[in-house]
C-alpha positions in Angstrom: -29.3 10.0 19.2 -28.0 12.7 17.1 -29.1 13.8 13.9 -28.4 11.5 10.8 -27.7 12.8 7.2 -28.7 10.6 4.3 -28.6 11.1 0.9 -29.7 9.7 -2.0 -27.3 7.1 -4.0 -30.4 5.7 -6.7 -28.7 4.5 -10.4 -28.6 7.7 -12.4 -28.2 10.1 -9.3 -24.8 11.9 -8.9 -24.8 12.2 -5.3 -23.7 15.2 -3.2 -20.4 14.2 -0.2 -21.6 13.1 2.7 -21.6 16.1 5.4 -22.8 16.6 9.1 -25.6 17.8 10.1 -25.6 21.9 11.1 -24.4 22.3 14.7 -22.7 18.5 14.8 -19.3 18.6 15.4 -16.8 17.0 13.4 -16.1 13.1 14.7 -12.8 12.5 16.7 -10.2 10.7 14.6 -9.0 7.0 15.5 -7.1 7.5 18.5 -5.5 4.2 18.7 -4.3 4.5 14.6 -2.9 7.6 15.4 -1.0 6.2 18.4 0.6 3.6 16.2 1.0 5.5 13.6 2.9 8.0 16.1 5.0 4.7 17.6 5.9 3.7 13.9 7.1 7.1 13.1 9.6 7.9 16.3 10.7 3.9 16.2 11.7 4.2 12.3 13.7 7.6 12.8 15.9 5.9 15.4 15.9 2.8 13.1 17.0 4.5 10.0 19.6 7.0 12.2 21.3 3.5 13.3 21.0 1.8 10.0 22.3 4.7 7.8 25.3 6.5 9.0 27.6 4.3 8.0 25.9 3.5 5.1 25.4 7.3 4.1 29.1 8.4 4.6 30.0 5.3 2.3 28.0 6.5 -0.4 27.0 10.3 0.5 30.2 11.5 2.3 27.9 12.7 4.8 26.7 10.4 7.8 23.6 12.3 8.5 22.8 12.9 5.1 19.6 9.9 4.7 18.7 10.6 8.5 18.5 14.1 7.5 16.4 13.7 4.6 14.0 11.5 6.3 13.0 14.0 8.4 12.3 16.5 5.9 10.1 13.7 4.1 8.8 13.0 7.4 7.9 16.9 8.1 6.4 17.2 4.7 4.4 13.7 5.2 3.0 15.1 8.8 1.7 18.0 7.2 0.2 16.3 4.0 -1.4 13.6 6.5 -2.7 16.5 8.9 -4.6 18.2 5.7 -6.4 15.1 4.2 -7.7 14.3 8.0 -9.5 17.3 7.7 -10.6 17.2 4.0 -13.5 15.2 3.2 -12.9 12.3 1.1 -15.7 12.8 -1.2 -13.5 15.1 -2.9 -11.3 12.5 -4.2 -14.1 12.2 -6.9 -13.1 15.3 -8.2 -9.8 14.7 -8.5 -9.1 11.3 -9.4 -8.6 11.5 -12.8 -6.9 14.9 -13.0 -4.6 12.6 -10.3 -4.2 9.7 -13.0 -3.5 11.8 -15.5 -0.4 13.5 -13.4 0.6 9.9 -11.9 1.3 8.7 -15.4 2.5 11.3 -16.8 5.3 11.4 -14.4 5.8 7.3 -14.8 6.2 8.1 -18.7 8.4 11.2 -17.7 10.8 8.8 -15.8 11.1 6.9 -18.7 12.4 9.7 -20.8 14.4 11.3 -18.4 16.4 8.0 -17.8 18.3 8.9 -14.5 19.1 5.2 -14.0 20.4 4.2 -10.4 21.1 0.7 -9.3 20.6 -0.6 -12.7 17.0 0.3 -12.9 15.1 3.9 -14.3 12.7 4.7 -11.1 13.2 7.6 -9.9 13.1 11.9 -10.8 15.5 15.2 -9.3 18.1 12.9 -8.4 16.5 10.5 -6.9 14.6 12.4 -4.7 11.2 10.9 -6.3 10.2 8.3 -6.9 6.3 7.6 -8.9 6.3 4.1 -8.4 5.1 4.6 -4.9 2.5 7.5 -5.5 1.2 5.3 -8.4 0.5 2.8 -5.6 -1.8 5.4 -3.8 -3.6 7.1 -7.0 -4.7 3.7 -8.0 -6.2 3.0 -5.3 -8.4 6.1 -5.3 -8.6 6.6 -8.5 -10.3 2.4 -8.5 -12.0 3.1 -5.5 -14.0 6.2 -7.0 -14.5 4.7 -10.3 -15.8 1.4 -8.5 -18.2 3.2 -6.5 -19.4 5.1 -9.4 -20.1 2.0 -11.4 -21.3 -0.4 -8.8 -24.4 -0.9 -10.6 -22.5 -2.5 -13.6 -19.9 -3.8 -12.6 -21.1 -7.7 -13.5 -20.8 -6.5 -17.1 -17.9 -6.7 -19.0 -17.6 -3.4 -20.7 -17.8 -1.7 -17.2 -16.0 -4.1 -15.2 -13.1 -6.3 -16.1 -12.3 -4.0 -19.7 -11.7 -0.6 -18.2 -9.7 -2.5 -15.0 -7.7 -4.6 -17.5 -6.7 -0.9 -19.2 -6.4 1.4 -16.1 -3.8 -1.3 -14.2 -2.2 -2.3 -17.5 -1.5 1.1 -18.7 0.2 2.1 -15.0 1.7 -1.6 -13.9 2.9 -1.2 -17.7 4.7 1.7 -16.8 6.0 0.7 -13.9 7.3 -2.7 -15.2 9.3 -1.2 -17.9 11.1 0.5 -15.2 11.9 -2.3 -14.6 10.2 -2.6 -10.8 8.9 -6.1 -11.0 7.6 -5.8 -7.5 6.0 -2.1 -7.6 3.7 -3.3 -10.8 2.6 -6.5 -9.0 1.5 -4.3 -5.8 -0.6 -2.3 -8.3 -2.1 -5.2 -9.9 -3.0 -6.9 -7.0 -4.3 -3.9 -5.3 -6.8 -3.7 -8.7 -7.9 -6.9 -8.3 -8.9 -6.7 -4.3 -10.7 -3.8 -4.9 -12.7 -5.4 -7.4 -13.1 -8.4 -5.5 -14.5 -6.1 -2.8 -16.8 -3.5 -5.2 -18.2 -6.9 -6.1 -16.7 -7.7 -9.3 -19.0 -11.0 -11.0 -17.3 -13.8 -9.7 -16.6 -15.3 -13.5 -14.7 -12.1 -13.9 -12.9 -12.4 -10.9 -11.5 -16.0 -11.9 -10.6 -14.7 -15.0 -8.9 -12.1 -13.9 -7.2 -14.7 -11.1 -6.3 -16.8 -13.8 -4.9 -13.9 -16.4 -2.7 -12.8 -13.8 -1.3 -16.3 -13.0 -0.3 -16.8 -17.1 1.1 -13.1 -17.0 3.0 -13.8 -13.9 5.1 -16.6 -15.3 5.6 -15.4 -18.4 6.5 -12.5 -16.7 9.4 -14.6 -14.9 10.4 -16.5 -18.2 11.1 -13.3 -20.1 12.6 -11.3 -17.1 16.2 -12.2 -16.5 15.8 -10.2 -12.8 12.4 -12.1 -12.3 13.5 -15.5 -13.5 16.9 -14.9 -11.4 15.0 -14.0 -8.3 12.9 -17.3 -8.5 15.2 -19.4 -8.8 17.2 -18.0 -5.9 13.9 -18.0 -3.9 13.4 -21.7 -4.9 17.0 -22.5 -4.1 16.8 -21.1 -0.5 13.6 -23.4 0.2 15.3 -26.0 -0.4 18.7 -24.9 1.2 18.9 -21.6 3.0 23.1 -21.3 2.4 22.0 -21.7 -1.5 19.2 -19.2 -1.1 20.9 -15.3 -2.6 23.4 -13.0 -0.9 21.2 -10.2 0.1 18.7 -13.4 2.0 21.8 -15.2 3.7 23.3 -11.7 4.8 19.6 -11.4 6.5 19.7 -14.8 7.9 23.1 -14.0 9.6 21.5 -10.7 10.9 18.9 -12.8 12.3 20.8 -15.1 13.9 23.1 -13.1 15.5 20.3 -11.2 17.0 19.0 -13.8 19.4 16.0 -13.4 21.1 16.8 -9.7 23.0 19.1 -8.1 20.2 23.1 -6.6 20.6 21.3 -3.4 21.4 20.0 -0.2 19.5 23.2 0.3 17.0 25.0 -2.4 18.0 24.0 -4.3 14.8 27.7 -5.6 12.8 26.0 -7.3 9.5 25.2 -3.4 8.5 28.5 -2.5 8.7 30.1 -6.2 6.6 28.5 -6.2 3.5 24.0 -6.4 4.4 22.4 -4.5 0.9 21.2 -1.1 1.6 20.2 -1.6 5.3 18.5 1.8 5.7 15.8 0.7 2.7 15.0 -2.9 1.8 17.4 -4.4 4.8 16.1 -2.5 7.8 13.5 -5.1 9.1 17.5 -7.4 9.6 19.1 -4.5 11.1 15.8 -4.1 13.8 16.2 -8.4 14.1 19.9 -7.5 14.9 19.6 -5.0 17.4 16.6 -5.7 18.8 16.0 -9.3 18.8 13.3 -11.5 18.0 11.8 -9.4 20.8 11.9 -6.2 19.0 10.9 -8.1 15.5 7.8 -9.5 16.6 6.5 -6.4 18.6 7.1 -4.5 14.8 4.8 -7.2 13.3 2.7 -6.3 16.1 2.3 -3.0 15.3 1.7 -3.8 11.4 -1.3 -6.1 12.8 -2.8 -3.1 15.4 -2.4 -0.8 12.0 -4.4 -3.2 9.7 -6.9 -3.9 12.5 -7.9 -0.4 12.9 -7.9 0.0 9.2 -10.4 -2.1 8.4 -12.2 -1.3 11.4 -12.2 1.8 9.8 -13.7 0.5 6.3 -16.4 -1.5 8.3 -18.1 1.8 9.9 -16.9 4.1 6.6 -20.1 6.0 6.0 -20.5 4.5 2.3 -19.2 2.5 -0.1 -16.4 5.1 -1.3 -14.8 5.1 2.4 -15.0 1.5 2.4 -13.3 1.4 -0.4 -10.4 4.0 -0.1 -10.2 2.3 3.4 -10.1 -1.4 2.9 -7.5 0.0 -0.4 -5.4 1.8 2.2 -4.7 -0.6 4.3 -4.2 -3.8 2.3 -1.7 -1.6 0.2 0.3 -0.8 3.8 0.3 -4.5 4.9 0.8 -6.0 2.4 4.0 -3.8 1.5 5.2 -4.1 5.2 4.3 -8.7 4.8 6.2 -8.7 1.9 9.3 -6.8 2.8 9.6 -9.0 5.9 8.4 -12.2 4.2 11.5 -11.5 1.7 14.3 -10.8 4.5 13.2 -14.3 6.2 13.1 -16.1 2.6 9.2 -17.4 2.6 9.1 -14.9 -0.8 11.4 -14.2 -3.8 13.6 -11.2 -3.6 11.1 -8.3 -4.0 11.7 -4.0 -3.7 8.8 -3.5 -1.5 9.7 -0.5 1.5 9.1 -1.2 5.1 5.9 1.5 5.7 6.7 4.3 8.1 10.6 2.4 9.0 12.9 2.4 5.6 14.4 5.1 4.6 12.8 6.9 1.6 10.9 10.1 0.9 8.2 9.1 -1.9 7.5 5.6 0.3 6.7 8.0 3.4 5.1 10.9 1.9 2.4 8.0 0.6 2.1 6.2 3.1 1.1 8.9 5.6 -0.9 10.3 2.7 -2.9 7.1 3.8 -2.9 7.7 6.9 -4.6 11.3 6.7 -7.2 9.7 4.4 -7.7 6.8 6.9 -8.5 9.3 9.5 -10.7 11.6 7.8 -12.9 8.6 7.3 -12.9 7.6 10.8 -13.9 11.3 12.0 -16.7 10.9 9.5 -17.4 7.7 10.5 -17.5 8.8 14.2 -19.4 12.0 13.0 -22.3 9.7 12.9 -22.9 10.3 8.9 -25.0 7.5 6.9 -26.0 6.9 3.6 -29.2 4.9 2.3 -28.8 2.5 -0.9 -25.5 1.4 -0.6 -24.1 -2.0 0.5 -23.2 -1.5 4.3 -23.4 -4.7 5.1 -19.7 -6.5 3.9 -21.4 -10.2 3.6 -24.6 -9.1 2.0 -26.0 -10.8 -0.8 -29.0 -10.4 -2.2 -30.9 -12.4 -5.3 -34.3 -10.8 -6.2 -34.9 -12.5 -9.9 -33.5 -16.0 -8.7 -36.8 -17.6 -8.7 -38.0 -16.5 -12.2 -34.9 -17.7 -13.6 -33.5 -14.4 -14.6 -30.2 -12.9 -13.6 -29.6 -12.4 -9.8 -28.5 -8.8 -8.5 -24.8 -8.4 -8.4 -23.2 -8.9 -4.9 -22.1 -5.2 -4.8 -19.4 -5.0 -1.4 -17.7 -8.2 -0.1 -15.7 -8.4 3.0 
């Protein structure tokens, strides 16, 4: 066996990254992530070529013009994805905060710069950015690092549920007043599953479960978008020709796809009124041309993707990859299950990008941002680093004062 690094994680220790020993080569990177992460990247260029020309000479007088600027964000999200495989993670400790610090100021930025485009304040230069989506990513590693650094109190109020409560209402707040209804409930959810995993006191976590129901549907009351998308959603439960426009132009897309498709841009409901097919739409346009065949080998591909992601975060060499790892890759399914949930109806109307297909720079550049991190946690993973003192075991719980009555360690990592 090869030689084993370890390093000491006891309360009051700042501990040094993990590194490999001198002489051990760096591990190899997932091979079968990067294989679908290469599959998802060639199959949405072709999908957002056939989705957008139409669509980009209607609004850009250019046919080529979101095709072209996908592969710019593409280029730039290779190379980003490239350098964090080969950075070690542990330096996101250094640079979380100076990262949530930027990530907000841009979301207030936004704000004041007011460049409003469909009806809603989201994006900066244009359009060409947008911080909703890099929010999504900071908050993960931003949570993850704090997390790890407090896992010794996070059963306590004051360093659990009190600094969450601030750091997600402070960004979702943000990002709500945007409005981007969907975008602030992605990074509140994401807070609360990384707590849930850190081993956040289960009281707390009910709390917190509860809090966010009351919020939600007060939320919806208040919202005229949010109380309008509801009641669309609850509509098309009960009769999918009542359900909204975008959902029944989605349907028909569906339907007219069959089981095998009308072919690789061949697709008609793009072209007769479907809502911005290269973004929100896309997953219709691939049931159009491609069938329920060509649908259900993309949700294939989302599953292979999450699988190796959290294979990822159960060999991470500590707590911190766990974290940023199990983070990672909730935030990329879930975006990619609710953007398909919504074009089927099974969810109200919600903003959320199809990872790695739809059209959109800030969406790609973070999502292969993830990526890169995934895979420099794997090479270290596969490097054969370890840690002593920390949680590796997902399902571990431990109670060492249960007998004496007192207070029972805290369950530090859940699967």
């Amino acid at each position: 066996m090869g030689t084993r690094v370890y390093r000491d994680t006891s309360v009051g220790v700042n501990p040094s990254p993990v590194s490999v020993a001198p002489g051990k080569p760096a591990g190899e990177v997932d091979l079968l992530l990067l294989l679908v992460m290469l599959i998802f990247l060639v199959f949405g260029l072709l999908m957002v070529y056939s989705a957008s020309t139409d669509f980009s000479m209607l609004i850009y007088k250019a046919p080529m013009h979101m095709f072209n600027r996908q592969v710019i964000w593409l280029g730039l999200g290779l190379v980003a994805a490239y350098i964090l495989s080969r950075t070690d993670y542990h330096y996101w400790r250094k640079l979380s905060v100076p990262l949530m610090l930027g990530t907000i100021t841009l979301l207030a930025v936004v704000l004041f710069v007011n460049e409003i485009r469909n009806g809603a304040v989201r994006t900066l230069l244009g359009g060409s950015i947008q911080p909703s989506e890099l929010a999504k990513v900071v908050t993960i590693i931003y949570l993850s690092v704090w997390m790890h650094s407090k896992r010794e109190q996070m059963h306590e109020l004051q360093w659990g549920l009190f600094p969450l409560g601030i750091i997600l209402g402070i960004v979702g707040g943000l990002i709500y007043i945007q409005p981007d209804l969907s975008a602030a409930a992605t990074v509140f959810a994401l807070g609360g599953l990384l707590f849930f995993l850190a081993g956040g006191d289960l009281r707390q976590i009910i709390f917190l479960l509860i809090l966010a129901i009351i919020v939600g549907m007060i939320v919806v009351q208040i919202s005229s978008t949010g109380h309008q998308r509801v009641n669309d959603y609850l509509e098309g439960l009960k009769d999918p020709t009542m359900a909204s426009y975008h959902v029944r132009r989605a349907f028909e897309a569906i339907v007219k796809g069959g089981w095998f498709g009308r072919g690789l841009g061949n697709a008609t409901t793009k072209l007769t009124g479907l809502p911005v097919p290269p973004t929100d739409s896309i997953f219709a346009v691939i049931a159009e041309e491609l069938g329920w065949v060509g649908a259900s080998a993309t949700v294939l591909l989302y599953v292979l993707l999450a699988w190796r992601g959290l294979r990822i975060a159960e060999k991470a060499p500590d707590m911190l990859g766990s974290l940023l790892a199990s983070g990672l890759t909730f935030w990329l399914a879930m975006e990619a299950v609710i953007n398909m949930l919504v074009m089927v109806g099974l969810m109200p109307f919600a903003g959320n990008a199809l990872p790695f297909i739809s059209a959109g720079g800030s969406n790609m550049l973070a999502s292969l941002t993830a990526i890169g991190i995934l895979l420099n946690i794997s090479r270290q993973a596969d490097a054969g680093t370890e840690t002593t003192n920390e949680w590796r075991n997902l399902g571990a719980t431990v109670d060492l004062r249960g007998r004496n009555r007192r207070r029972s360690l805290p369950r530090l990592v859940r699967s």
